[in-house]
C-alpha positions as CSV (number, residue, x, y, z in Angstrom):
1,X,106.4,106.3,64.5
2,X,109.2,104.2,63.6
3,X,112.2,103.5,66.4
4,X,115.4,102.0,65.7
5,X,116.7,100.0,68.5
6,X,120.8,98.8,69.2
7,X,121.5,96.8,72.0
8,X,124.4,94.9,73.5
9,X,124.5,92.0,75.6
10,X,127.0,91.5,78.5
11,X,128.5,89.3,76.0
12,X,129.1,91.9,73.3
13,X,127.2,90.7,70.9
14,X,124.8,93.2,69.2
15,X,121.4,93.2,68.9
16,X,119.5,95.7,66.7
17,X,116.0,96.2,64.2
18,X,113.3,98.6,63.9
19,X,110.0,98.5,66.0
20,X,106.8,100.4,64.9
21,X,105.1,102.1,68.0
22,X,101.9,103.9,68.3
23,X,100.2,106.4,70.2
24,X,99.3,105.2,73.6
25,X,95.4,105.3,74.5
26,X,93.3,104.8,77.5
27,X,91.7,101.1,75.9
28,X,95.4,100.2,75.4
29,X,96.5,100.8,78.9
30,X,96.5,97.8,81.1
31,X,93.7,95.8,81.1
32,X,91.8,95.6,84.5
33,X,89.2,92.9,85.4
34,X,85.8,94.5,84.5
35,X,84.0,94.2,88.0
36,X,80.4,94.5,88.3
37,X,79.0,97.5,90.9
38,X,76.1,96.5,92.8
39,X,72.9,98.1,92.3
40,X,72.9,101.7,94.2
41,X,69.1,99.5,95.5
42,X,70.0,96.4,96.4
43,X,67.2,94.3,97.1
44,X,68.4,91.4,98.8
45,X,67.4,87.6,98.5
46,X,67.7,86.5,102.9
47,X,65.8,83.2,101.4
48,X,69.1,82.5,99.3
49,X,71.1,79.4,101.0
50,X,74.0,81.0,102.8
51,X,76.5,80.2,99.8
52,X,74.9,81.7,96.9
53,X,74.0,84.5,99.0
54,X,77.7,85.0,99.4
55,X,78.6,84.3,96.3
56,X,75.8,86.8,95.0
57,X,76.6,89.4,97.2
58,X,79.5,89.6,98.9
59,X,82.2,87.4,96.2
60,X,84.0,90.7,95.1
61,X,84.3,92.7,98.2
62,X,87.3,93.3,100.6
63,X,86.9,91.4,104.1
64,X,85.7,93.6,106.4
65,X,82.7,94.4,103.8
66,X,82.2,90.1,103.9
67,X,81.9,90.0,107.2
68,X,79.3,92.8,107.7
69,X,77.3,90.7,105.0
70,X,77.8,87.7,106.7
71,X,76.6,89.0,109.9
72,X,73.4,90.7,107.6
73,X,72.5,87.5,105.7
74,X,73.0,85.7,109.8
75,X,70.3,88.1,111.4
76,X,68.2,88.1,107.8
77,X,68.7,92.3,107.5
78,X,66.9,92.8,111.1
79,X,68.8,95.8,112.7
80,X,68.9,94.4,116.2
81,X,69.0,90.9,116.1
82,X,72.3,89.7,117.1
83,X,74.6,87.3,116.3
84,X,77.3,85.3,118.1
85,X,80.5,85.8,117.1
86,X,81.6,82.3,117.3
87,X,78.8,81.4,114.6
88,X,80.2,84.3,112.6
89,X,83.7,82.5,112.4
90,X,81.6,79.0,112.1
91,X,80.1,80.1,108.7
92,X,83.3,82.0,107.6
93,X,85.4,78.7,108.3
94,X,82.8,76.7,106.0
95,X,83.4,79.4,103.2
96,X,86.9,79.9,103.2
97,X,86.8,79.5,98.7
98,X,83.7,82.1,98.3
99,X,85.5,84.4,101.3
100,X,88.9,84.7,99.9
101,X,90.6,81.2,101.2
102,X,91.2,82.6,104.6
103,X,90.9,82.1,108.2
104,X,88.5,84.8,109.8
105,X,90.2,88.4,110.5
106,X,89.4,89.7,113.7
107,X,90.5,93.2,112.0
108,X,87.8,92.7,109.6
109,X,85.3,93.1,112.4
110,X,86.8,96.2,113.9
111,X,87.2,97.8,110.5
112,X,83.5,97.3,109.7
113,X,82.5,99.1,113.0
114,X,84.8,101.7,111.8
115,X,82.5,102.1,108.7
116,X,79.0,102.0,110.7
117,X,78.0,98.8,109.0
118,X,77.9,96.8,112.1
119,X,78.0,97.2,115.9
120,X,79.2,95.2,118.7
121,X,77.2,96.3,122.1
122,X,78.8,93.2,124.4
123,X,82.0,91.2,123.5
124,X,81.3,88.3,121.3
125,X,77.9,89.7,119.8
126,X,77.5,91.5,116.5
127,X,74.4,93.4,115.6
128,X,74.2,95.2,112.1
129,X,73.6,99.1,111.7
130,X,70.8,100.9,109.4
131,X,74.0,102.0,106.7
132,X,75.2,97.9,106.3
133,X,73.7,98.0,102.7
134,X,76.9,100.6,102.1
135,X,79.7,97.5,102.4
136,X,77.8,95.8,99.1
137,X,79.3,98.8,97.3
138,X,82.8,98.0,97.6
């Protein structure tokens, strides 16, 4: 389809020419990053050094999904194993790049008890739940 276009500038001066335009289609929409899902069965690599196991698993999620794999890859997957919060923030601090740039959330904490991945049974202490594998789905 063929459109003719006129247009005027706030300087009167007139502007005008033909454009071809074609049907719109779902490839031609905006482009979104392709992101990769992880596996529905994740099997997990604990004897990973902290960083690639970040960067492997946790790179493309939101924060409060980081954090609950942080505290995972921190207790190596064992459900009641816990881990100090102040060594949570330690690790997060040395991986600001892989973890979004940021300072630690406290919210990110609270938010993944909202989603069962983790549990806190005594201020300070983090512990994560049978369902954490659920925050590597994004």
């Amino acid at each position: 389809m063929k459109v003719s276009v006129i247009l005027t500038d706030d300087k009167s001066q007139t502007f005008e020419g033909v454009v071809e335009l074609t049907p719109s289609t779902p490839e031609r929409k905006a482009k979104q990053k392709a992101v990769p899902k992880a596996p529905k069965d994740v099997s997990l690599s604990f004897s990973l050094p902290i960083r690639a196991f970040i960067k492997r698993y946790a790179g493309r999620l939101s924060g409060p999904e980081r954090f609950a794999v942080l505290v995972a890859y921190l207790c190596k997957g064992q459900l009641k194993k816990e881990v100090l919060g102040s060594e949570i923030e330690k690790q997060w601090n040395k991986m600001k790049p892989l973890l979004g740039g940021k300072e630690l959330n406290p919210a990110h904490s609270t938010r993944a008890k909202e989603h069962g991945w983790i549990d806190s049974q005594s201020r300070g202490k983090y512990v994560i739940c049978p369902g954490w594998k659920g925050a590597l789905h994004g």
